[in-house]
C-alpha positions as CSV (number, residue, x, y, z in Angstrom):
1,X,-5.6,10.4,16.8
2,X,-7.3,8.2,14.1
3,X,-6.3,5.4,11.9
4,X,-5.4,7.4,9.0
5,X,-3.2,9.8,11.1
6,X,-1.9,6.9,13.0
7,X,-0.5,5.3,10.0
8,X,0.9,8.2,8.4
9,X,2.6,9.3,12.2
10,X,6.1,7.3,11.4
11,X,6.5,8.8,8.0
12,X,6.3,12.2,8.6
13,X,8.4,11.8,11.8
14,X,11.1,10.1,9.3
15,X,11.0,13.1,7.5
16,X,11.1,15.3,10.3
17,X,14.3,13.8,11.6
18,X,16.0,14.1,8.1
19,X,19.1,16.5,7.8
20,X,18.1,16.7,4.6
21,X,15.4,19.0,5.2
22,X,17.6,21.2,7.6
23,X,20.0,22.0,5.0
24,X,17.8,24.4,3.1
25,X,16.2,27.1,4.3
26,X,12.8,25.8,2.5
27,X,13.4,22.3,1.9
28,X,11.0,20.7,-0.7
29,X,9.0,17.3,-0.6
30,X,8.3,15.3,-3.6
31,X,5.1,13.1,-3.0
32,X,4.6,10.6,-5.8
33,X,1.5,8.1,-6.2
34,X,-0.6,6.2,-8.4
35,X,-4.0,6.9,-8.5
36,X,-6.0,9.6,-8.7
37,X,-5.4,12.7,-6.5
38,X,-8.7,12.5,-5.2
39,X,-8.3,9.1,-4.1
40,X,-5.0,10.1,-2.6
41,X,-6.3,13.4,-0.8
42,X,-7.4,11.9,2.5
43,X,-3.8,10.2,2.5
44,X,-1.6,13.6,1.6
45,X,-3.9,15.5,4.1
46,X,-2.9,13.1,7.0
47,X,0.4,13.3,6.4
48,X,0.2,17.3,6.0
49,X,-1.3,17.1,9.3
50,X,1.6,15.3,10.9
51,X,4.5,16.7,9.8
52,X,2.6,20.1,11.0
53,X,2.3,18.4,14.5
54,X,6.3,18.2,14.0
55,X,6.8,21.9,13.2
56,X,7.2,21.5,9.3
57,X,4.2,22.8,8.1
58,X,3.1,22.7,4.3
59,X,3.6,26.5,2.4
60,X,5.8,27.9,5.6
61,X,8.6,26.4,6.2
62,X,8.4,23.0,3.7
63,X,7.0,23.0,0.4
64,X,5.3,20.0,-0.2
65,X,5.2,19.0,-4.0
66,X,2.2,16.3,-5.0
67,X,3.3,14.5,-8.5
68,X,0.2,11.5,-9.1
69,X,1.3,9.0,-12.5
70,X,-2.3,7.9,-12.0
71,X,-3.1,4.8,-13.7
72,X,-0.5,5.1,-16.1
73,X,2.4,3.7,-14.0
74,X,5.0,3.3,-16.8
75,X,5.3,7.9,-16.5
76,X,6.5,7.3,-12.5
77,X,10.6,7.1,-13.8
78,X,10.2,10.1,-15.6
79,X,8.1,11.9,-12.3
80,X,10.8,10.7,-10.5
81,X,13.7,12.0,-12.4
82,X,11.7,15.3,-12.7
83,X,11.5,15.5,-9.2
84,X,15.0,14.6,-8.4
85,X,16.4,17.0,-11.1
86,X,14.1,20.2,-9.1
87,X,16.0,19.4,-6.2
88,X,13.6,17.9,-3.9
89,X,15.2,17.4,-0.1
90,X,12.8,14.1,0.4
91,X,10.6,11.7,-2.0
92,X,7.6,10.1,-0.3
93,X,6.5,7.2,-2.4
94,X,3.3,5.4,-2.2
95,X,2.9,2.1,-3.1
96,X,5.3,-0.6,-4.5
97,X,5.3,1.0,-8.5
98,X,6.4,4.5,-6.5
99,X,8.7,3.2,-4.5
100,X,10.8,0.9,-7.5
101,X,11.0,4.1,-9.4
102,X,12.4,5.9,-7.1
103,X,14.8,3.1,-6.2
104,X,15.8,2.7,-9.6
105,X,16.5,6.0,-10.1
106,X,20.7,5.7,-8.4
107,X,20.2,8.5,-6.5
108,X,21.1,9.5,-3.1
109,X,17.8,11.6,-2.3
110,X,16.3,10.5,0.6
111,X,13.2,8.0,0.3
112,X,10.3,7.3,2.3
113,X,8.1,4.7,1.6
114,X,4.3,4.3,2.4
115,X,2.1,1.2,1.7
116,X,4.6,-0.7,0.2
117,X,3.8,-4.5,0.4
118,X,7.3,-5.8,1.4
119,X,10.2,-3.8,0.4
120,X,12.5,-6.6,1.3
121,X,11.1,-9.0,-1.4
122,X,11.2,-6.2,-3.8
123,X,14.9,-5.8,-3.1
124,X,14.0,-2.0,-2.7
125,X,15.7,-2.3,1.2
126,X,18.2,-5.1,2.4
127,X,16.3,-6.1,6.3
128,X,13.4,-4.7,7.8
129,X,16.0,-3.9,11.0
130,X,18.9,-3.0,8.8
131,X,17.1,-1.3,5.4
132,X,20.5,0.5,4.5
133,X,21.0,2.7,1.4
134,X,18.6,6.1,1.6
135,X,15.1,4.4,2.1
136,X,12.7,4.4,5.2
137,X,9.2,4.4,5.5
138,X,7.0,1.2,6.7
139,X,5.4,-1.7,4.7
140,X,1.9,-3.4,4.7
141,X,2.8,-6.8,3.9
142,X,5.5,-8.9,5.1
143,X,6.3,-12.8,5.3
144,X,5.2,-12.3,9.0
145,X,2.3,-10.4,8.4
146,X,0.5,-12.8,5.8
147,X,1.2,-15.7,8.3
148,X,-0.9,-13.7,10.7
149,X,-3.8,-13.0,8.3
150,X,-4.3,-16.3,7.7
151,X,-3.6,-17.7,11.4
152,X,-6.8,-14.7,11.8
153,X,-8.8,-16.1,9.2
154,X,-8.7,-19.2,10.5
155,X,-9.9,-17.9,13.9
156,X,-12.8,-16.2,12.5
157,X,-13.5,-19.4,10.0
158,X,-13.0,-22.6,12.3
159,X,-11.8,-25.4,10.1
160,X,-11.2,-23.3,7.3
161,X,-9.8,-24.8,4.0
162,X,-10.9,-23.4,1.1
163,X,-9.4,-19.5,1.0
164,X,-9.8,-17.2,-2.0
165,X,-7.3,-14.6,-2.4
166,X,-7.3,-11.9,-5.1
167,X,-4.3,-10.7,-6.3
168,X,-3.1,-7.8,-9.2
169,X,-0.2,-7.7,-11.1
170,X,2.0,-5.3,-8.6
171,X,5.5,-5.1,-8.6
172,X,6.5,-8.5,-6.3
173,X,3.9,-10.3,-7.2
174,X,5.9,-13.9,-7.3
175,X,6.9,-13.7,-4.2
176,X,4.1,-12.5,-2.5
177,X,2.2,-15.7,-4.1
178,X,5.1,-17.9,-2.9
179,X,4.8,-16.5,1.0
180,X,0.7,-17.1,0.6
181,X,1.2,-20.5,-0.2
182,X,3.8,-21.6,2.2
183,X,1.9,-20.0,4.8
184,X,-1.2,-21.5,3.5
185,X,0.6,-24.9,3.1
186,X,1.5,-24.7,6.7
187,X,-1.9,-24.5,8.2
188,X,-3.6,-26.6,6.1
189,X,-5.3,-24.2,4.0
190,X,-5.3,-24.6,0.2
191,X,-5.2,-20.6,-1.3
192,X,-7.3,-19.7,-4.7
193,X,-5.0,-17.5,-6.8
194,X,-7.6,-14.8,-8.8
195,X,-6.3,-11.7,-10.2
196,X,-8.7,-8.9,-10.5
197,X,-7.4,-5.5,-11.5
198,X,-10.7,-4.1,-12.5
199,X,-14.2,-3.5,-11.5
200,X,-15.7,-6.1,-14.5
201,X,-12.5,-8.4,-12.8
202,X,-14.0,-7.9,-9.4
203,X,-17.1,-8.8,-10.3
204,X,-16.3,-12.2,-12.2
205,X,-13.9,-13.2,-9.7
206,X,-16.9,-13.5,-7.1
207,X,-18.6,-15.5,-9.1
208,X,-16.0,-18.0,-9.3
209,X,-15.2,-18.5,-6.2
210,X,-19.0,-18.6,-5.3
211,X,-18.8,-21.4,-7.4
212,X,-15.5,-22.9,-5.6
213,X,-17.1,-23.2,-2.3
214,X,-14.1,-20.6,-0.8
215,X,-14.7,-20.3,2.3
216,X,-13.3,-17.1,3.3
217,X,-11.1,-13.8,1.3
218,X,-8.1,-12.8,1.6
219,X,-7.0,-9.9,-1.0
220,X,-3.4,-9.9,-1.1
221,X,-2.9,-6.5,-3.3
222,X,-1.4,-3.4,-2.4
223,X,-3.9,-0.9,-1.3
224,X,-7.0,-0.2,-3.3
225,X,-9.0,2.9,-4.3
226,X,-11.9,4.0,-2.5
227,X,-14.2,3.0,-5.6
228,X,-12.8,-0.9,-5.8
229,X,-12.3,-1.1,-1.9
230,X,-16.0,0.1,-2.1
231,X,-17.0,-2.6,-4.8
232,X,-15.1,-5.6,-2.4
233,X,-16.8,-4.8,0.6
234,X,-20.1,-5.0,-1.0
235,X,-19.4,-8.0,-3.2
236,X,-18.1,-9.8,-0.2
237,X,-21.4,-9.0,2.1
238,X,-23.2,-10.3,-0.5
239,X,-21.4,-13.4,-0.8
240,X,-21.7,-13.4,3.3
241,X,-17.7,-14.3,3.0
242,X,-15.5,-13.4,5.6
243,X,-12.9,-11.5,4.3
244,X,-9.6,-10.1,5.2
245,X,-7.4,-7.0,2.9
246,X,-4.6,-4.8,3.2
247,X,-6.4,-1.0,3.2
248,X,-4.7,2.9,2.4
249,X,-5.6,5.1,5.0
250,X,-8.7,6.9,4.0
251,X,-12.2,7.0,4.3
252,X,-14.8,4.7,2.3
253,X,-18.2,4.8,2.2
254,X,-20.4,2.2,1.0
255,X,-23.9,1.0,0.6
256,X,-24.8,-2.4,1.9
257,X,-27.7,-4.6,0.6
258,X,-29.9,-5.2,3.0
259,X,-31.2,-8.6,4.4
């Protein structure tokens, strides 16, 4: 089993568990994301391939039903309500824009959640142990998790001090920068806050922290395309920076400069 499939493994057997989806002959699953669909494709085929391994297999016995807002995140209410209203048994949301939309939406549909960065500080679940309401799923990002990134960083960066961490404005952002810096407080490490939501953004942020002597990369946002997680790798092998991110399960490819 790879990554990809690894990852997507407790989701689908969420889903498979659901009574929702054995109280209809051919229950239907709503699959909302941002992005483009082929950014997405490698993620919806994983976790085609493991609800299959579960005996629910897309066009036989579930109908899996792929809605994308892509960039535009402000249409995901209306995708959801759409989605809600065709009777879906289950909604799969990815990412944290997703998974509010769903959770604003009051009803009692079934959620599953992928990639979100911490559902807790979105106020989208109540614990990690107890989430109550009708969400499940798994998150990338917790209080707990950043304190290990950084306690990594530091191990591959002896002494480290300086840390440059890109950020974009996703849902949770406040508190996400609040967790980085008390961790970062805690350790002795001062954080560089630089939001980068584009390419041009990418690009200009590595030149400022070039010229901030940051030591090593942390990039706090939710997961990336394939294009900008592309672009990052490259731009920090360039700037020979140790860096550290929080990926979506699918496959990049990407040319490094040589030398």
């Amino acid at each position: 089993m790879n990554r990809r499939e690894l990852l997507l493994l407790p989701a689908a057997a969420a889903i498979a568990g659901s009574p929702a989806l054995a109280a209809v002959e051919t229950p239907r699953i709503g699959f909302v994301e941002v992005g483009s669909r082929q950014e997405n494709r490698g993620l919806l085929d994983a976790f085609r391939e493991n609800l299959s391994a579960l005996g629910w297999t897309d066009g036989s016995n579930v109908a899996i039903v792929e809605r994308s807002a892509g960039e535009r995140t402000e249409q995901l209410p209306g995708i959801i309500e759409k989605l809600i209203a065709s009777g879906v048994a289950v909604l799969v949301t990815v990412g944290s824009p997703a998974t509010l939309a769903a959770a604003r939406a009051s009803a009692p549909t079934p959620i599953v959640v992928l990639g979100v960065d911490d559902p807790v500080g979105l106020g989208v679940v109540e614990s990690f142990d107890q989430p109550g309401g009708n969400i499940t799923g798994f998150s990338l990002s917790s209080t707990e998790l950043i304190a290990q990134r950084l306690r990594l960083l530091q191990e591959l960066v002896p002494g480290l001090r300086r840390l440059a961490v890109i950020v974009r404005a996703d849902p949770g952002l406040e508190q996400k920068l609040q967790d980085i810096r008390r961790n970062a407080a805690e350790i002795g490490i001062e954080p560089l806050m630089l939001e980068a939501a584009t390419g041009t953004a990418l690009r200009l942020t590595f030149a400022r922290l070039r010229a901030e002597r940051s030591e090593a990369l942390y990039v706090a946002s939710g997961p990336l395309g394939p294009v900008k997680r592309a672009q990052l790798i490259a731009l920090a092998f360039e700037a020979r920076l140790p860096a550290i991110a929080v990926v979506k399960a699918t496959n990049v490819s990407v040319e490094l400069p040589r030398g």
